[in-house]
C-alpha distance (Angstrom), angle and dihedral (degrees) to the residues before:
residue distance angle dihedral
X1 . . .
X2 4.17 . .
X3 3.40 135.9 .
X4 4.01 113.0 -159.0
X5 3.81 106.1 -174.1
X6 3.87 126.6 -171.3
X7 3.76 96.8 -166.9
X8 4.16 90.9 62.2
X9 3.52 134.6 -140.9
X10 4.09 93.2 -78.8
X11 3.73 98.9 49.3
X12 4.27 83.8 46.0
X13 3.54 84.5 57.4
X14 3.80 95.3 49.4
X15 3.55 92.6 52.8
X16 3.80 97.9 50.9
X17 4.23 90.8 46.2
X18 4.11 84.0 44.1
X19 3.57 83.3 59.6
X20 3.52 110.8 40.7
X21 3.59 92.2 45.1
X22 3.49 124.3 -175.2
X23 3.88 92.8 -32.0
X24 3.33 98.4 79.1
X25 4.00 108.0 58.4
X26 4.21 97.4 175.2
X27 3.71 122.8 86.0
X28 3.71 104.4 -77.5
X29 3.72 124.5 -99.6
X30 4.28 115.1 -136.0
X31 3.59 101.9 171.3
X32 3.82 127.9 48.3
X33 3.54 90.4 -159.9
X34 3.62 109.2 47.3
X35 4.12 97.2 -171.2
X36 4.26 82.7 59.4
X37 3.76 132.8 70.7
X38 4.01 103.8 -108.3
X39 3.71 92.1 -109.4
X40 3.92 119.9 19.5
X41 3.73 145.1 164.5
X42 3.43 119.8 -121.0
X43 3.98 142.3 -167.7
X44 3.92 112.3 -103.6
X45 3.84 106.8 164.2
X46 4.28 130.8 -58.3
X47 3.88 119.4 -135.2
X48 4.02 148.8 118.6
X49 3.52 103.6 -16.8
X50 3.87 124.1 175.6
X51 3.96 115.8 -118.6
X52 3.41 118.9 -109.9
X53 3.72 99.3 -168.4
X54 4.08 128.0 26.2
X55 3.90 97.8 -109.0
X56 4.34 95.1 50.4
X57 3.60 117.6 96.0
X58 3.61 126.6 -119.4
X59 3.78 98.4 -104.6
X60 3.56 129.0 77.2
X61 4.11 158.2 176.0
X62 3.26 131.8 -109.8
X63 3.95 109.5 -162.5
X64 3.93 129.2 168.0
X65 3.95 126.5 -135.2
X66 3.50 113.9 -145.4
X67 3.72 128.9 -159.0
X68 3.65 97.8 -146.2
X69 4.12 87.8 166.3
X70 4.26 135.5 97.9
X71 3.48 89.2 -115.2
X72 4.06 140.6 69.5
X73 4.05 117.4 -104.7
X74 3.45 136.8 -167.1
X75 3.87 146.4 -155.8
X76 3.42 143.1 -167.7
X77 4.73 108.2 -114.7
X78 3.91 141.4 159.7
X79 3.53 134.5 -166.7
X80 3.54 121.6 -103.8
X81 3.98 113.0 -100.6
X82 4.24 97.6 -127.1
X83 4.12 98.9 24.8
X84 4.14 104.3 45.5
X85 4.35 78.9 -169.4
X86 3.62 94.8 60.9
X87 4.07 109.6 96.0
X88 3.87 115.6 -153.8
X89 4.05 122.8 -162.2
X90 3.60 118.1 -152.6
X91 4.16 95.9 -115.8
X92 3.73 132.3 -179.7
X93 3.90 118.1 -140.0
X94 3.21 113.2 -142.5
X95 4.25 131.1 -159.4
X96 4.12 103.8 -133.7
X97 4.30 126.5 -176.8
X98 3.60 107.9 -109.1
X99 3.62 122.3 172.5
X100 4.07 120.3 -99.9
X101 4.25 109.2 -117.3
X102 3.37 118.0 -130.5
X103 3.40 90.9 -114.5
X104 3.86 98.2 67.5
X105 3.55 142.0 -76.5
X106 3.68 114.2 -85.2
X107 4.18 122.1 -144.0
X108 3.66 105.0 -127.2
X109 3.83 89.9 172.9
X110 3.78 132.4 -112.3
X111 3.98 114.8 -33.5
X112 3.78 103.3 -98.0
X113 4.09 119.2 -143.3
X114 3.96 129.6 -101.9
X115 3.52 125.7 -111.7
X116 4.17 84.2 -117.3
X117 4.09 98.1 126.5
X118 3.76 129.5 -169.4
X119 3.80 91.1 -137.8
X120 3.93 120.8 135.4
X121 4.36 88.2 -148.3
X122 3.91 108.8 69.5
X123 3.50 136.1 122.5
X124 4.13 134.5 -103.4
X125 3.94 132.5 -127.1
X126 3.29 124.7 -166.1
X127 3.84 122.7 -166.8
X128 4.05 119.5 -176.8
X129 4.09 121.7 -141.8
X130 3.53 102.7 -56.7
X131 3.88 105.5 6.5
X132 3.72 118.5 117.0
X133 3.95 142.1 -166.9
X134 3.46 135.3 -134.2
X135 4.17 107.7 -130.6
X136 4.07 129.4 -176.3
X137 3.49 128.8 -139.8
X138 3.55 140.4 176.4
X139 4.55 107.1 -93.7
X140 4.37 78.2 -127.8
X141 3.90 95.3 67.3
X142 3.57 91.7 75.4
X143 3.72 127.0 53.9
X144 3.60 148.3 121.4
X145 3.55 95.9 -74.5
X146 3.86 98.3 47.4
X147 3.55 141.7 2.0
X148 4.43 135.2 -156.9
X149 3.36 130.9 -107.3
X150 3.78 123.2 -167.7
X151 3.94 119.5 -141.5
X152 4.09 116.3 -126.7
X153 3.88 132.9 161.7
X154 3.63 131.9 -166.8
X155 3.83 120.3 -93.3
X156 3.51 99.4 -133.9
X157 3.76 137.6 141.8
X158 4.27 108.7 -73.9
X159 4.07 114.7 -97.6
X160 3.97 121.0 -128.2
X161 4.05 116.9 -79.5
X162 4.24 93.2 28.5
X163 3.93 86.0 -87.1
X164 3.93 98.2 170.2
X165 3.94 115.7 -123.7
X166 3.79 116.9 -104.8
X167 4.10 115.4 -83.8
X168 3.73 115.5 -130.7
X169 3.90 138.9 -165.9
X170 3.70 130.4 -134.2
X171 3.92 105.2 -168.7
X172 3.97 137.4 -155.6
X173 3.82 122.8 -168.4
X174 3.13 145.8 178.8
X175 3.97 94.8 -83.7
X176 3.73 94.0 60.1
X177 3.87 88.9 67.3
X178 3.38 118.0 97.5
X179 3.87 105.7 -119.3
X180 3.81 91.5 -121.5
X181 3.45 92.1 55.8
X182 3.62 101.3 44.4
X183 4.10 119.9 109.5
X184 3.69 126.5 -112.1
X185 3.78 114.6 -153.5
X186 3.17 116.2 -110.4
X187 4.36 143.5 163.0
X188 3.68 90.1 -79.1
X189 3.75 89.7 58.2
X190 3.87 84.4 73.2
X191 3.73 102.9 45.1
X192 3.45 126.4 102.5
X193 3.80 140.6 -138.3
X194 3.83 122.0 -84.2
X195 3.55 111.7 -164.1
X196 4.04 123.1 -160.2
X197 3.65 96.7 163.8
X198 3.47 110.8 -109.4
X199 3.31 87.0 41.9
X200 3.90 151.2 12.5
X201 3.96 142.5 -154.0
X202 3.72 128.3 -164.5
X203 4.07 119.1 -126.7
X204 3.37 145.0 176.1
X205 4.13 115.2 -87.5
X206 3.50 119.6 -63.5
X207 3.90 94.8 34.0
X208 4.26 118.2 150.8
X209 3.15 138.3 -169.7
X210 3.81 125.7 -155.1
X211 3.99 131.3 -173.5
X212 3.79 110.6 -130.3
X213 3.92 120.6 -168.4
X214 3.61 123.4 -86.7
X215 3.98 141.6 -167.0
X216 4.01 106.2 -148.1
X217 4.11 100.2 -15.1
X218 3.59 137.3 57.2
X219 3.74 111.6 -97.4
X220 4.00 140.4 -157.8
X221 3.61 158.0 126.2
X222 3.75 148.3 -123.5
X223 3.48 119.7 -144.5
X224 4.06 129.8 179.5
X225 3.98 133.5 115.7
X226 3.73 95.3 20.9
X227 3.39 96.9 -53.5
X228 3.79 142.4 122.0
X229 3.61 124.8 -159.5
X230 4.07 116.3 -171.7
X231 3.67 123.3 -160.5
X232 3.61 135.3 -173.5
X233 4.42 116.5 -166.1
X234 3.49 111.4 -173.1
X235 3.99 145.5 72.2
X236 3.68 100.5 -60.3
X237 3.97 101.7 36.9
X238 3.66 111.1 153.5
X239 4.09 114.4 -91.5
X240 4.10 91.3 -153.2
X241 3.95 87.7 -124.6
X242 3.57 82.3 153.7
X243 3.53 93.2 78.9
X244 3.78 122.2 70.5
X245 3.69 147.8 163.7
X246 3.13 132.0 -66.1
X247 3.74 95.9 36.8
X248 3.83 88.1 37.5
X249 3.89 134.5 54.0
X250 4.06 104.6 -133.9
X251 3.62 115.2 -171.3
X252 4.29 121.8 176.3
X253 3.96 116.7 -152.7
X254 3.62 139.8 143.3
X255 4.05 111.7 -106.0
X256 4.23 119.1 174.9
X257 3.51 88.3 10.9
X258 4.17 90.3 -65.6
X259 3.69 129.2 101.5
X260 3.90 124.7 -104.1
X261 3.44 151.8 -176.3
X262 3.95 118.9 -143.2
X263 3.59 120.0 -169.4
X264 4.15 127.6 -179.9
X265 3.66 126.4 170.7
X266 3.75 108.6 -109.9
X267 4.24 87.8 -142.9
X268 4.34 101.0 62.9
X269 3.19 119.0 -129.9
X270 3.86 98.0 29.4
X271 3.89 117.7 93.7
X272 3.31 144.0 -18.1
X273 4.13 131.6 -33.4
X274 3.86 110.4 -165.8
X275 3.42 140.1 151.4
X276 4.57 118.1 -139.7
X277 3.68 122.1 -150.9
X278 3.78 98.7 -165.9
X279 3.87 94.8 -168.8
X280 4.09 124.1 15.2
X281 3.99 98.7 149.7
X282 3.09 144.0 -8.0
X283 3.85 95.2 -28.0
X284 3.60 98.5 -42.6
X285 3.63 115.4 124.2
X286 4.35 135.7 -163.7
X287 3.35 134.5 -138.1
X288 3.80 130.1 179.8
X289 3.35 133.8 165.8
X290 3.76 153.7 130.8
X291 3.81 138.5 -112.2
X292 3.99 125.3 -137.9
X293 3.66 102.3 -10.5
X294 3.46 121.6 177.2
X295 3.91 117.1 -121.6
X296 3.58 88.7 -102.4
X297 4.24 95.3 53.1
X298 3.97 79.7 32.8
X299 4.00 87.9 65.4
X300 3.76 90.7 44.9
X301 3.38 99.9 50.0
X302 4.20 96.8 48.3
X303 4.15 85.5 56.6
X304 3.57 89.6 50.0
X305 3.82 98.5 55.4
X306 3.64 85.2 54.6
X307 3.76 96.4 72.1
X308 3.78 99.3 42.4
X309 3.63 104.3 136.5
X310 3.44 129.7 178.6
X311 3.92 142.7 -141.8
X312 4.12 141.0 -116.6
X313 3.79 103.9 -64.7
X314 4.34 120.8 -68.7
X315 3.52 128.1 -141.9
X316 4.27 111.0 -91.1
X317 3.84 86.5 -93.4
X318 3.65 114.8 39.6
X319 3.85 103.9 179.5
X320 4.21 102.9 151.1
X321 3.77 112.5 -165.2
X322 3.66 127.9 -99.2
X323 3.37 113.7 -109.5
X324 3.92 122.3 -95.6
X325 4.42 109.6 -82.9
X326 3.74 105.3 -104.5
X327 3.36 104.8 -104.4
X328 4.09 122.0 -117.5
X329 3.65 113.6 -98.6
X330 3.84 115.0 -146.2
């Protein structure tokens, strides 16, 4: 647990005497905690997490930042678009030198970027001495190779001129993970988001998704390595009843925070491999799946059902139009 700071122990100490003033005549006391840094980032919990952008995988942290000092802070946050509970920090990941193991280097993937934005429009959080808030991130901002550091400054009263207070940096890296909790790279690291709408998978490169007409439910495909998976979104989407033990494998779990039933023929090659929401909203209902796959697509497919996620809630019918027919161009 680190704290790199570009304001500097001597301007820190400025700030806190500024503020005291002359009512306070004993040496001035930053942290409340003297054993911590004064502000620090600290390991909540990692999990399912729903990505915010196309390229971030589907797993995430949850981390804390602490105001361990005497004095107000604050920091620039949003909300996240599809979970209005989910806090996100503006952080900055950072590439650090870490020494090779004998065993080998391991590819984590490219460094991905921070949520830190140049944009005028954001909002402020304010945390008093000792009050902390629970942040997301993707699991990918912190690895060997690099680590995140979230921007703060201290609330306190302006100085003469408009000279801006010092920005500081409270980081988290890969050493404040515990090991059990720590990512290992794997394909889904390089897949990418596939939206539908209402809701969205993750697949490997090259992955499409097309919008096929419908009669009373919203309608589409996904279409990459030689396969094609259906799906059907509305009230009458099929339940794959069809497809029972003991020709079938049938499994029952909870995936994007909704039940589901997963079926896959236990011969490859010979029926259908699906996956049932039986309630999403409202009383809409999803169904996607895929016929005669070979082991291979079979594999594919069963990975890809576990990162269907879905979006803020949709009207009972969600039936979004086709687009217009290109026109003819003479």
């Amino acid at each position: 647990m680190r704290v790199k700071h570009l304001c500097g122990a001597l301007a820190l100490l400025i700030i806190v005497d500024s503020f005291h003033g002359a009512r306070c005549q004993n040496q001035p006391k930053l942290a409340l905690d003297s054993t911590k840094p004064f502000v620090y980032v600290k390991f909540d919990h990692s999990g399912p997490r729903s990505p915010q952008r196309s390229d971030e995988p589907s797993q995430g942290l949850w981390l804390r930042l602490v105001n361990n000092s005497a004095l107000p802070i604050f920091m620039r946050f949003h909300s996240s678009i599809d979970d209005p509970q989910m806090t996100i920090l503006e952080d900055v990941v950072t590439p650090q030198i870490r020494r090779i193991p004998k065993t080998g280097f391991v590819d984590y993937g490219p460094m991905p970027h921070g949520y830190a934005t140049a944009a005028d429009v954001t909002s402020v959080l304010t945390l008093k001495p000792g009050e902390n808030v629970l942040f997301s991130v993707p699991v990918n901002h912190v690895a060997p190779g690099w680590f995140l550091q979230v921007a703060f400054q201290f609330d306190v009263p302006p100085v003469e001129h408009g000279a801006a207070q010092p920005v500081c940096y409270a980081a988290f890296d890969w050493d404040d993970i515990p090991e059990k909790s720590r990512w290992a790279p794997s394909q889904h690291s390089s897949w990418h988001k596939v939206d539908a709408g209402p809701f969205s998978i993750l697949a490997p490169s090259g992955w499409e998704f097309h919008q096929l007409q419908g009669i009373d439910s919203y309608v589409g495909e996904f279409v990459g390595d030689g396969v094609v998976l259906n799906f059907d979104f509305g009230r009458y989407s099929n339940p794959l009843d069809e497809a029972k033990k003991p020709a079938y494998a049938v499994v029952h779990e909870s995936i994007g925070g909704s039940d589901a039933k997963i079926v896959s023929p236990k011969k490859p090659g010979h029926g259908v491999t699906g996956i049932y929401f039986p309630k999403v909203s409202g009383s809409n209902k999803l169904c996607l799946y895929g016929q005669n796959l070979t082991s291979t697509q079979q594999e594919l497919v069963l990975k890809i059902f576990e990162t269907i996620r879905f979006g803020p809630a949709v009207p009972p019918i969600f039936v979004p139009p086709l687009p217009p027919p290109a026109k003819n161009v003479q």
